[in-house]
N, C-alpha and C positions, 0 to 999 in steps of 0.2 A: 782610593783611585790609584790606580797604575799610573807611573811614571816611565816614560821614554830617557834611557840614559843615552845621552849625548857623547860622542867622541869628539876629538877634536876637530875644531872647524878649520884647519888647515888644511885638512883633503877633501874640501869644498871650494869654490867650486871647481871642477876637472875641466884640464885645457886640454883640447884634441893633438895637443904635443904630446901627453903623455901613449897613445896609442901608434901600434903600426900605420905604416902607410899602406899597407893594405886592408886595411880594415875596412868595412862598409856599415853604411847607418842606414837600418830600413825600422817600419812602420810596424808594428803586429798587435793582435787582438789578445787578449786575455782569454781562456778560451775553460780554464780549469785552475784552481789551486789543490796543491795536497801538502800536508803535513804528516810525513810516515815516520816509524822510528825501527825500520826492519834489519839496519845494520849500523843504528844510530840515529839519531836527532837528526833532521834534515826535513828541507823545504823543497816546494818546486812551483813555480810559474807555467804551465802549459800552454806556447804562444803558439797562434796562427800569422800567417804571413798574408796569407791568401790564398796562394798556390802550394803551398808545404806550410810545415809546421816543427817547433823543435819545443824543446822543455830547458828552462830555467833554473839551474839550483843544484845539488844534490853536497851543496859541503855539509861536511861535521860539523855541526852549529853545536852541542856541549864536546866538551873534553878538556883534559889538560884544564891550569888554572883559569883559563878564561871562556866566558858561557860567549860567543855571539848570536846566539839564539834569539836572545831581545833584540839589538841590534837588525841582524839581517828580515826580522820580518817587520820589523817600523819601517827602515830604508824600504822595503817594497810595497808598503802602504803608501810611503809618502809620493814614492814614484806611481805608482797609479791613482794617486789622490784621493784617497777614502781612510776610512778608520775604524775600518773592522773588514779581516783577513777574508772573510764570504763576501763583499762586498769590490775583490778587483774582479770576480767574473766578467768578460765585458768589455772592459776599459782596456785603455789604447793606451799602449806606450811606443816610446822608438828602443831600439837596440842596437847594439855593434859589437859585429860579431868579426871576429880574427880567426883565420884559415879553418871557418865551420864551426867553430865556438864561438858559443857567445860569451864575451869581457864584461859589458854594461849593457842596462837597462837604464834609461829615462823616461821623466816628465814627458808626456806631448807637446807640453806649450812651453815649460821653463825650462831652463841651462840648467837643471840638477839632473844630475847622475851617478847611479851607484855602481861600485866597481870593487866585487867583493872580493878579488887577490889584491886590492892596492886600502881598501878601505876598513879590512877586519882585522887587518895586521897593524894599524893605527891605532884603533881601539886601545 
């Protein structure tokens, strides 16, 4: 069985100190996953809002000596609460997004949040 490697729990949990003051935390659906490796390893989240829509993801998950590839796609299991990657179709997460980008994605119901410029550089 596959094991989930753990970083450190010091960049848990996030205090909305660490974000702009312009930042805004809205609701969205889960709408699509993909895993493509067309200019490298990378993930993506396809969220709806309601009224628009954006997509989640696109870092280099292998290179250089360190893989976040395991990492970034358990953080987005655990944020949409299931355990197997076809399974966030659907689910609801919150997000915050800074000047049109999105920074995090979270939990619907708990204070976890993944924040992959602040979180993979941890690792």
């Amino acid at each position: 069985m596959w094991r989930r490697r753990k970083c450190s729990k010091k960049t848990l949990p996030f205090r909305f100190s660490l974000f702009s003051a312009h930042m805004e935390t809205q609701n969205a659906i889960i709408t699509s996953v993909a895993i493509e490796n067309e200019r490298g390893l990378s993930a993506w989240l396809h969220l709806d809002y309601g009224d628009s829509g954006q997509g989640f993801g696109g870092y280099m998950l292998l290179g250089g000596a360190r893989n976040y590839c395991g990492y970034f796609i358990a953080r987005c299991l655990d944020i949409g609460g299931v355990d197997e990657w076809s399974k966030l179709r659907g689910k609801s997460i919150r997000v915050r997004i800074e000047n049109g980008l999105i920074k995090a994605i979270g939990h619907i119901v708990k204070d976890d949040w993944f924040t992959p410029s602040i979180d993979l550089e941890k690792c």
